[in-house]
C-alpha positions in Angstrom: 17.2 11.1 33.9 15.5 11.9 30.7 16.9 13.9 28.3 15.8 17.5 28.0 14.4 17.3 32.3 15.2 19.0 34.8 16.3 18.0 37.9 14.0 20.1 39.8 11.4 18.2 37.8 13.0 14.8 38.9 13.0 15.8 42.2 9.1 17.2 41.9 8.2 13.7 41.0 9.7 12.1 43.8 11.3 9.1 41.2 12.7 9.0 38.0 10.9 9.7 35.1 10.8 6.2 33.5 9.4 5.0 36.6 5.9 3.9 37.4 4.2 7.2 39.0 1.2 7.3 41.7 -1.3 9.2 40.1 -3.7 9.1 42.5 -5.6 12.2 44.0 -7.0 15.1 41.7 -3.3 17.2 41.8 -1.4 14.7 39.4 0.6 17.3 38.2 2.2 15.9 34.5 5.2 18.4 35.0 8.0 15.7 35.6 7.3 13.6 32.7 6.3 16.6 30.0 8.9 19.4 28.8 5.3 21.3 28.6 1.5 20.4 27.9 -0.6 22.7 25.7 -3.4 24.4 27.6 -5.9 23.5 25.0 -4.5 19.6 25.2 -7.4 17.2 26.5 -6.7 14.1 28.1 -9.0 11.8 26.3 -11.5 13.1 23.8 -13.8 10.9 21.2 -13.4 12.2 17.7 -16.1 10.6 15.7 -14.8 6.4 15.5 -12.2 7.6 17.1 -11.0 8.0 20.6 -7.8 10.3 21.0 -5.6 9.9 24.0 -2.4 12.4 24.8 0.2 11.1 27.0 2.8 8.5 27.2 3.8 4.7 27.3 4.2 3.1 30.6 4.5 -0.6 29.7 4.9 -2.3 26.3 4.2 -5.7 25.4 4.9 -7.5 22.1 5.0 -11.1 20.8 7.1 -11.1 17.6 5.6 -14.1 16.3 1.6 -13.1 16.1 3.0 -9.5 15.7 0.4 -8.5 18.7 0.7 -6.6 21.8 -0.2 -4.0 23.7 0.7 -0.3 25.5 -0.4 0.6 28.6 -0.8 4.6 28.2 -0.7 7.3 30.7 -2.3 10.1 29.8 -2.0 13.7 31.2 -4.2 14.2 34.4 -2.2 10.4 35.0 -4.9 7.6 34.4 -4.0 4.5 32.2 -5.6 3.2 29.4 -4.8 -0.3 28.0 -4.7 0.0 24.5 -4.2 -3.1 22.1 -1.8 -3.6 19.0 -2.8 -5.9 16.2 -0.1 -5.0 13.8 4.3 -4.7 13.8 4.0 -1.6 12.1 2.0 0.1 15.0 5.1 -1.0 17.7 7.4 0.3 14.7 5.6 3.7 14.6 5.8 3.7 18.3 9.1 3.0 19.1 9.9 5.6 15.8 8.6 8.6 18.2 10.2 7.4 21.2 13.3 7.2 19.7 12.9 10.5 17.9 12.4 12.1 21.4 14.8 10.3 23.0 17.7 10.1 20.3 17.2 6.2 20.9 19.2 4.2 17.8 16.4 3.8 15.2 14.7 0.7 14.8 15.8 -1.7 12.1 12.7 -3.5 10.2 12.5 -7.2 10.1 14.9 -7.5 13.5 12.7 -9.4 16.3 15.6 -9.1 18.8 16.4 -6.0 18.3 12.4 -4.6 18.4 12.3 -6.2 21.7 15.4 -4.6 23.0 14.5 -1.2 21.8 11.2 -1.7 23.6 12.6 -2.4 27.1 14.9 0.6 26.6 12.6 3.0 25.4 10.2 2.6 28.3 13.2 4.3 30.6 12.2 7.5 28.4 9.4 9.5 27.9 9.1 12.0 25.4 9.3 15.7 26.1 5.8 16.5 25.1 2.8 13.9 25.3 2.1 11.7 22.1 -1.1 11.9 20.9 -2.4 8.0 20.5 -5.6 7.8 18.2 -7.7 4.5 18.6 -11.0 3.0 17.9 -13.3 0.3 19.7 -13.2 -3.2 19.2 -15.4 -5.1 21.3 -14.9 -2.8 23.9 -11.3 -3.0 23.3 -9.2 -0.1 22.5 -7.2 -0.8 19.4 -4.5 1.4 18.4 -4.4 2.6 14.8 -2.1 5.5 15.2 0.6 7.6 17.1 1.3 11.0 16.5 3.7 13.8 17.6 2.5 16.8 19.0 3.1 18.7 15.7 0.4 16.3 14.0 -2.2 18.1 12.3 -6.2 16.4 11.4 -6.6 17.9 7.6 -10.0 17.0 6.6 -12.2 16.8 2.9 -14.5 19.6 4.0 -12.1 22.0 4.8 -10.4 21.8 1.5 -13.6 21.1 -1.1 -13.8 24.9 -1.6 -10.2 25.1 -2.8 -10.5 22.6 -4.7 -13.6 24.2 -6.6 -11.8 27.4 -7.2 -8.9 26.1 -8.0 -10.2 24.0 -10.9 -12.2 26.1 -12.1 -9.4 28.8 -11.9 -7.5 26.0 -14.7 -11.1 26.0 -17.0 -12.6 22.4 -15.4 -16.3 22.7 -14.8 -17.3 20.0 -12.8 -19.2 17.9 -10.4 -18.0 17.0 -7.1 -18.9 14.1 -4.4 -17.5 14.7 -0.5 -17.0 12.2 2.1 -16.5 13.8 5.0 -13.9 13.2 8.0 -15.2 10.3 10.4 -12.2 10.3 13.1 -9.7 7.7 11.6 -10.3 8.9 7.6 -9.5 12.2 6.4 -12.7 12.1 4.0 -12.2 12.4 0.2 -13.5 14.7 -2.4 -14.5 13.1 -5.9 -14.3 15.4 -9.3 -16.2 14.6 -12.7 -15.2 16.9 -15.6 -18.3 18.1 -17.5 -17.6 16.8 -20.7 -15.4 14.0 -22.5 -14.0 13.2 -25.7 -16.5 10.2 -26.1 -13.1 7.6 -25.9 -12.4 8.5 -21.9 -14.6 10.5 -19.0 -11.6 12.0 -16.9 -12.2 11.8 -13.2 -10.1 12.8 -10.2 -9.8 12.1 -6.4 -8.6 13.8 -3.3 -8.0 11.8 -0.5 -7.6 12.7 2.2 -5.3 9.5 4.3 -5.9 7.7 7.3 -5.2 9.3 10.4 -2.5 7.2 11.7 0.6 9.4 11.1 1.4 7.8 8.2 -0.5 8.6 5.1 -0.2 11.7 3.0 -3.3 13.7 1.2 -3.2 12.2 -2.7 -4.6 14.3 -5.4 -4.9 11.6 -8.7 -6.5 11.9 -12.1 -8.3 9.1 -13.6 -10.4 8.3 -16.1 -13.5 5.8 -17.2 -13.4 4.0 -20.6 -16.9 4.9 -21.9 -16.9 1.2 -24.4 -16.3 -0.8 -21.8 -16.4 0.9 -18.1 -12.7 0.2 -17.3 -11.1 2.2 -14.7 -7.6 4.0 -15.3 -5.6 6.5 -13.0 -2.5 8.5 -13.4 -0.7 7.3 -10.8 2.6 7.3 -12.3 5.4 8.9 -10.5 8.0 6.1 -11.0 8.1 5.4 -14.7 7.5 9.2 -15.4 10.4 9.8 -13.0 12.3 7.4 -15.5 11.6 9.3 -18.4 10.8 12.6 -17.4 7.4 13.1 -19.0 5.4 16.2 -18.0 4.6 16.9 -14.1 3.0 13.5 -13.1 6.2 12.7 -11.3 5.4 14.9 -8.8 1.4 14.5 -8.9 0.4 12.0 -6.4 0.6 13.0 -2.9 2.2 15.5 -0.3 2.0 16.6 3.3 -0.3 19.6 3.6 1.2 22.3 5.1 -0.4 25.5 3.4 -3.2 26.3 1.3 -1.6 27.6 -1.4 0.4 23.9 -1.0 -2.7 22.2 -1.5 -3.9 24.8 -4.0 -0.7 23.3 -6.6 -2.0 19.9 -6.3 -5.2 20.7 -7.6 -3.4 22.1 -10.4 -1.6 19.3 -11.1 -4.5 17.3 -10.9 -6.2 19.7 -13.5 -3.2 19.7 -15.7 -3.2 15.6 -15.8 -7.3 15.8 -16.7 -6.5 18.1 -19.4 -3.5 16.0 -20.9 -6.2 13.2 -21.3 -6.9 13.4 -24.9 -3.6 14.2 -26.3 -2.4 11.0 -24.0 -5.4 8.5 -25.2 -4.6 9.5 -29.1 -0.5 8.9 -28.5 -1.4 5.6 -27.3 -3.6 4.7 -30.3 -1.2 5.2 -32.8 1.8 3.6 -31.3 2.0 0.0 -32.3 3.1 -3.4 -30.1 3.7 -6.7 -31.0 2.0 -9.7 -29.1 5.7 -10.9 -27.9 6.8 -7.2 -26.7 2.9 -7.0 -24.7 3.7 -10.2 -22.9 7.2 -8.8 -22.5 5.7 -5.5 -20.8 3.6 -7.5 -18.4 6.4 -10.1 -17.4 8.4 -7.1 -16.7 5.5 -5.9 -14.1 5.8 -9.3 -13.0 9.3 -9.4 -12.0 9.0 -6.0 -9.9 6.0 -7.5 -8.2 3.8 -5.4 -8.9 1.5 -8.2 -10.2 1.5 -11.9 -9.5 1.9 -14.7 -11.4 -1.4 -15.4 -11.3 -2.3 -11.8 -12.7 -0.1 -11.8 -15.6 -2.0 -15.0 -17.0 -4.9 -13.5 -16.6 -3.8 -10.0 -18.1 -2.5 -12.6 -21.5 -5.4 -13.9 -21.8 -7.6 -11.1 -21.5 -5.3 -9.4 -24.4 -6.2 -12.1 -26.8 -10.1 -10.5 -26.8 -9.7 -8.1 -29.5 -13.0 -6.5 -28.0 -11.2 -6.1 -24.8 -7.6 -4.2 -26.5 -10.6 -2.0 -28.8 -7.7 -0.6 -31.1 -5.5 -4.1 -31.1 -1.6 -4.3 -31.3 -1.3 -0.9 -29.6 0.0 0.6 -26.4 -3.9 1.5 -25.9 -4.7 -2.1 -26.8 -2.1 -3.1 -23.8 -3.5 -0.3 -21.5 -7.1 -1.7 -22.0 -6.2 -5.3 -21.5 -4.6 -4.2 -17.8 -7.5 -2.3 -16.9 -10.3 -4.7 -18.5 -8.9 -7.3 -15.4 -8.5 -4.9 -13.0 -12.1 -3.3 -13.5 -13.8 -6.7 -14.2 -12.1 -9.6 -13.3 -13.8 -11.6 -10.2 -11.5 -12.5 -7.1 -9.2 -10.1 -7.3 -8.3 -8.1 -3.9 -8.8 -4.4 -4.1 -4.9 -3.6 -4.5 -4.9 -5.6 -7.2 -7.4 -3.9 -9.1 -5.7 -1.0 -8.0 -2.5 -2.0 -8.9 -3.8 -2.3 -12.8 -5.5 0.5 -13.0 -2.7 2.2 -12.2 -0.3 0.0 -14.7 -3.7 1.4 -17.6 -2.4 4.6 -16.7 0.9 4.1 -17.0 1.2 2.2 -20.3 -0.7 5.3 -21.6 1.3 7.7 -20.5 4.8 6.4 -21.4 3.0 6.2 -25.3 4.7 9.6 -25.1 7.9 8.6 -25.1 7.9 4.8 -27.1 11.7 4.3 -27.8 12.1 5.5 -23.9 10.0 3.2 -22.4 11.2 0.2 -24.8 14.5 1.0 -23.5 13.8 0.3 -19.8 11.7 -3.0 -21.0 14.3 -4.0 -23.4 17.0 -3.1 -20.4 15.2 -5.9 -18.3 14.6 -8.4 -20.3 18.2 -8.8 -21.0 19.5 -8.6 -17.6 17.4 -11.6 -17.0 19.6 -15.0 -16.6 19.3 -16.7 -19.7 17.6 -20.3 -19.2 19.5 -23.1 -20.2 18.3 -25.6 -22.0 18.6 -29.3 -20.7 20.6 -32.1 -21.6 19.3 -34.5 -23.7 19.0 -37.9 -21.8 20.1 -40.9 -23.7 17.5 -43.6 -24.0 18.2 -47.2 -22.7 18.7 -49.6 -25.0 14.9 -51.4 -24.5 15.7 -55.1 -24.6 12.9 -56.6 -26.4 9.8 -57.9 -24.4 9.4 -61.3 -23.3 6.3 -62.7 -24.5 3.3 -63.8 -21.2 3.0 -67.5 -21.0 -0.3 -68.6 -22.5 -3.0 -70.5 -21.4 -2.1 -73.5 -23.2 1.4 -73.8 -22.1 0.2 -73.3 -18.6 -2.0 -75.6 -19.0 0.5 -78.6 -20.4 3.0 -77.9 -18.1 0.5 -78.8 -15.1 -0.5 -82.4 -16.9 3.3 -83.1 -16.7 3.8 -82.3 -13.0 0.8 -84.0 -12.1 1.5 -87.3 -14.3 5.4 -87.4 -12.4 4.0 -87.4 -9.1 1.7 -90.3 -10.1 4.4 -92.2 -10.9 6.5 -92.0 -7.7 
């Protein structure tokens, strides 16, 4: 029996609730799978892309080596709908609310075995309330790209552009705004431009909204556009700032929205980040960096992954152009070189470009606080394993070459043979 039902329930259902259920004939009553189902709860409903199913999983099938599947789902008035899964982190995010209904042990990432083991015991569960699975169309397919609990809440760019407005302007930014609205698996996003610039950097700022899988958060970030050359920055920063405890950008980028007034403080972190623009560009100018301690700084990206091997040679190139560094040997100089490839280098995947921007940001920021930031660098470098260098191999003694025979020799050598065999 499933926890949290009654057994007047079981019995109402005829069989146990993890069991397959009739559902033919208009009276399918959800009763003995469901704790309760909203009145206002539809069964299936298209939400622009998307197509939005509340119920529960019946059957689950998985391959752990293509990472591809599929869940048959049941929804409330009791019809099936075969529903594909293209990625592990969809199963992962399944099994996560099954198990959170069901107290079932929590899933452990990377473990094929145990993801297949979890699957056969969650289906003799069903949660107390119906799941709500959002999917789109794939060649007539339904895909899954989310599941949600019944808690789950659709927070959109339009309903919030207003408070973003008044709350900006409520911290003195005038500006211009761009809104993408909702489509059914995006949230939308809302795009600021400050009137106005120092004539080094044009702040910007973004609102996004997240994807409507369950899983992403609404992110308020500031930004900015070098005006010389177009590169992109954002301050993105949380974990280095978290390092050195530098202003509020720590706690800038994203959050759950659960009230207004919430959403209303990101905006004014977001405002206080476009403001600190200026004072942050000017810190950056004026602090000074050796080649050897740049190509330090980037190897130290390197060995955290946030860039490849492949970027870094790029980004040490790039910092030899004094054009591209603008004010050269600074932490601006460094910050421009990062952004320069991730603004205009060809072949680079989107969160790599991203990934740079970010580091542009970053690099400016921690100008702040130098001797901090060195520290951490410094920290790495020599925690690193010392290479050692090889042994010298001893040459062999090279015994002196032996000269070719020459034609002539050859030559008299054959006369002789021939002349012997004459004589016999």
């Amino acid at each position: 029996m499933a926890k949290g039902q009654s057994k007047k329930s079981t019995a109402k259902g005829g069989k146990k609730s993890g069991a397959k259920k009739s559902t033919a004939g208009s009276g399918y009553d959800p009763t003995p799978f469901f704790k309760k189902v909203p009145e206002d709860y539809v069964a299936v409903r298209d939400v622009g892309k998307a197509t939005e199913i509340r119920g529960r999983p019946i059957a689950i099938a998985y391959d752990p080596d293509s990472k591809e599947g599929s869940v048959t789902v049941e929804d409330i008035n009791g019809k099936g709908h075969a529903v594909k899964i293209i990625t592990a982190t969809m199963f992962d995010c399944l099994l996560f609310f099954l198990g959170e209904y069901d107290n079932l042990p929590k899933f452990r990432s990377g473990d094929k075995s145990y993801r297949n083991n979890l699957i056969q015991r969650a289906l003799k569960f069903t949660p107390r309330v119906p799941l709500l699975f959002r999917c789109y169309t794939d060649k007539s397919e339904l895909v899954l790209y989310g599941v949600m609990s019944d808690k789950w809440r659709a927070v959109a760019a339009e309903d919030y552009v207003d408070i973003v407005k008044d709350t900006l302007k409520e911290c003195g930014v005038e500006a211009t705004y761009k809104l993408t609205k909702s489509d059914g698996l995006h949230g939308g996003t809302i795009e600021v431009t400050p009137k106005g610039n120092d004539g080094v950097i044009q702040p910007e700022a973004h609102f996004d909204f997240g994807r409507w899988d369950g899983y992403n958060r609404v992110r308020g970030v500031a930004g900015g556009q070098v005006l010389a050359c177009a590169n992109q920055l954002t301050l993105e920063v949380r974990g280095m700032m978290g390092k050195l405890e530098i202003g509020s950008f720590a706690q800038m980028s994203e959050m759950h929205v659960g009230t207004d007034e919430k959403f209303s403080d990101l905006v004014r972190k977001v405002a206080e980040a476009i403001g600190a623009y200026g004072t942050i560009v000017k810190a950056a100018q004026k602090v000074s960096v050796s080649a050897e301690k740049m190509a330090m700084i980037v190897q130290y990206y390197t060995d955290k992954n946030v860039i490849s091997a492949r970027t870094q040679a790029l980004v040490l190139e790039a910092l030899k152009d004094k054009e591209v560094q603008q004010v050269k040997g600074t932490m601006y100089g460094l910050a421009m070189g990062l952004s320069y490839v991730g603004t205009h280098a060809e072949g680079l995947r989107d969160g790599v470009r991203y990934a740079l921007q970010k580091l542009g940001g970053e690099v400016l920021v921690v100008s702040q606080d130098p001797k901090g930031y060195w520290k951490i660098i410094q920290k790495h470098h020599d925690s690193k394993p010392k290479k050692e260098a090889a042994p010298k191999e001893e040459k062999p003694a090279t015994k002196p070459a032996t000269k070719p025979a020459t034609k002539k020799s050859t030559k008299k050598a054959g006369k002789g043979k021939g002349k012997n065999k004459t004589k016999k």
